[in-house]
C-alpha positions as CSV (number, residue, x, y, z in Angstrom):
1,X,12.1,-22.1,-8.8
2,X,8.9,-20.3,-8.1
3,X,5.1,-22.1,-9.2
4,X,7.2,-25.5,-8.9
5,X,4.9,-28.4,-7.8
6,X,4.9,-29.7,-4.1
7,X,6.3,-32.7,-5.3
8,X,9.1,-31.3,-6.8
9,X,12.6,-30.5,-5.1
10,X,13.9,-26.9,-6.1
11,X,17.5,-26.6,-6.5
12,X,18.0,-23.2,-5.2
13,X,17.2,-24.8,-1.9
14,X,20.4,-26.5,-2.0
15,X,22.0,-23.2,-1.8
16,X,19.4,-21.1,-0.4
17,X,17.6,-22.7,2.3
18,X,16.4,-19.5,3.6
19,X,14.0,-18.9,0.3
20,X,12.4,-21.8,1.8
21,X,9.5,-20.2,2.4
22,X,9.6,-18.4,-0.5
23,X,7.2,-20.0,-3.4
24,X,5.6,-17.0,-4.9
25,X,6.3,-13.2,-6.1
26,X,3.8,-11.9,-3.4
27,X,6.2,-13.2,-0.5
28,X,9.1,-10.9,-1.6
29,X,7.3,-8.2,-0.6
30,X,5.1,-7.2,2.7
31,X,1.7,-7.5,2.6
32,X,1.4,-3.3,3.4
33,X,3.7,-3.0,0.4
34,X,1.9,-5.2,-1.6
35,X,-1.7,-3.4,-1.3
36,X,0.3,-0.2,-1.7
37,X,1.8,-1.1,-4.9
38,X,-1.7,-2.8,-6.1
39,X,-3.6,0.1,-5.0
40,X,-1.0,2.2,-6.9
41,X,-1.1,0.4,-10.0
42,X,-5.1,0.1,-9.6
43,X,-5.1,4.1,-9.5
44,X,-2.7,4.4,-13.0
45,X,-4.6,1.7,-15.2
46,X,-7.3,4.3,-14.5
47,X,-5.9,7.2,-16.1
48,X,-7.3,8.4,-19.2
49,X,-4.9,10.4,-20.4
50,X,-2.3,7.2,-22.7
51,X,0.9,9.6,-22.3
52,X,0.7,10.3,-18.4
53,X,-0.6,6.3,-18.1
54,X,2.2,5.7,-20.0
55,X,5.0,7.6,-17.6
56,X,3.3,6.2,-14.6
57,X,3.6,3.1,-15.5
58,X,7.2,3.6,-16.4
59,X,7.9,5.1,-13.5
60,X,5.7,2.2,-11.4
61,X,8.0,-0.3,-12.8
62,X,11.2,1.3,-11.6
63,X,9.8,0.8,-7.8
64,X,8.8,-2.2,-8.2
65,X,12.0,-4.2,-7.0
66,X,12.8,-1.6,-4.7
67,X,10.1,-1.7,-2.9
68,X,10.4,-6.0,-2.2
69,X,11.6,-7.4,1.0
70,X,15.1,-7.6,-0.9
71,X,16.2,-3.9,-0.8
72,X,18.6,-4.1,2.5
73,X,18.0,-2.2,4.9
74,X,21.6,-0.9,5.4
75,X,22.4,0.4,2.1
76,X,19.1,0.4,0.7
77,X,20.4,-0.9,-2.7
78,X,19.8,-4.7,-4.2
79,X,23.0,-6.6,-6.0
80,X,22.6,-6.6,-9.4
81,X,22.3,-10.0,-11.0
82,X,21.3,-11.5,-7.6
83,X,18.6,-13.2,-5.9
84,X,19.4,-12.4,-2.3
85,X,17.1,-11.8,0.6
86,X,18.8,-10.1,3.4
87,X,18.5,-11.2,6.6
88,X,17.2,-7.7,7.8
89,X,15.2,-5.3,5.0
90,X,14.3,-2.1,4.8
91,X,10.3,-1.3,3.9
92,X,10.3,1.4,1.6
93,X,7.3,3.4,1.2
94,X,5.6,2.7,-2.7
95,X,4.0,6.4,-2.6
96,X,7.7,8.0,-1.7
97,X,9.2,6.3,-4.1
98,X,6.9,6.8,-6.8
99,X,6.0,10.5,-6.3
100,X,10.1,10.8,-6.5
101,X,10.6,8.8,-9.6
102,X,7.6,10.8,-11.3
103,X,9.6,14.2,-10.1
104,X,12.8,12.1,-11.9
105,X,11.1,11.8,-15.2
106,X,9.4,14.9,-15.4
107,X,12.4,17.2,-14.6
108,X,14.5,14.6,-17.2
109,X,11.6,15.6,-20.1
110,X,11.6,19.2,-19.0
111,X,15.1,19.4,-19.8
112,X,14.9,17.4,-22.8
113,X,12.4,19.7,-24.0
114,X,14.7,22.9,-23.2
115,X,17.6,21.5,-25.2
116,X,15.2,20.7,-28.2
């Protein structure tokens, strides 16, 4: 579907004519999202420490879809097993979402810890 030559005819267009536009990764997302998420990623491949690289990265890797133009903007969630842009999106913010999963993982490993 996506990288397919010029030349060729995709067949999700068949069913999908509204991914028309829609021939690489970097057009699911929003170019503000996009240098966000870049900038972000940037900043992690910098860290020296391998463990917290590691969780960041993790944790970088959970936003990633959420933060594309095919979370909806009404219940902020994306069908599993889909490839669906809605007609109206909601931009999520990659530094909200991030700093939140990073709070998710490490109150999940100061628990684990506590039970250990």
């Amino acid at each position: 579907m996506m990288h397919a030559p010029e030349d060729q005819e995709r067949w999700g267009l068949l069913w999908r004519p509204y991914l028309r536009m829609i021939t690489r990764v970097n057009h699911l997302y929003t170019k503000r999202n996009l240098w966000a998420l870049a900038t972000l990623l940037d900043t992690i491949r910098k860290e020296p420490d391998q463990s917290i690289r590691d969780s960041e990265l993790f944790a970088f890797t959970s936003i990633v879809l959420i933060n594309s133009k095919m979370c909806d903007a009404f219940n902020t969630q994306i069908s599993k097993g889909t490839y669906y842009l809605p007609p109206i999106f909601k931009e999520i913010r990659p530094d909200n979402s991030f700093s939140g999963k990073i709070d998710l993982i490490t109150e999940l490993l100061q628990s684990e810890l506590k039970r250990v």
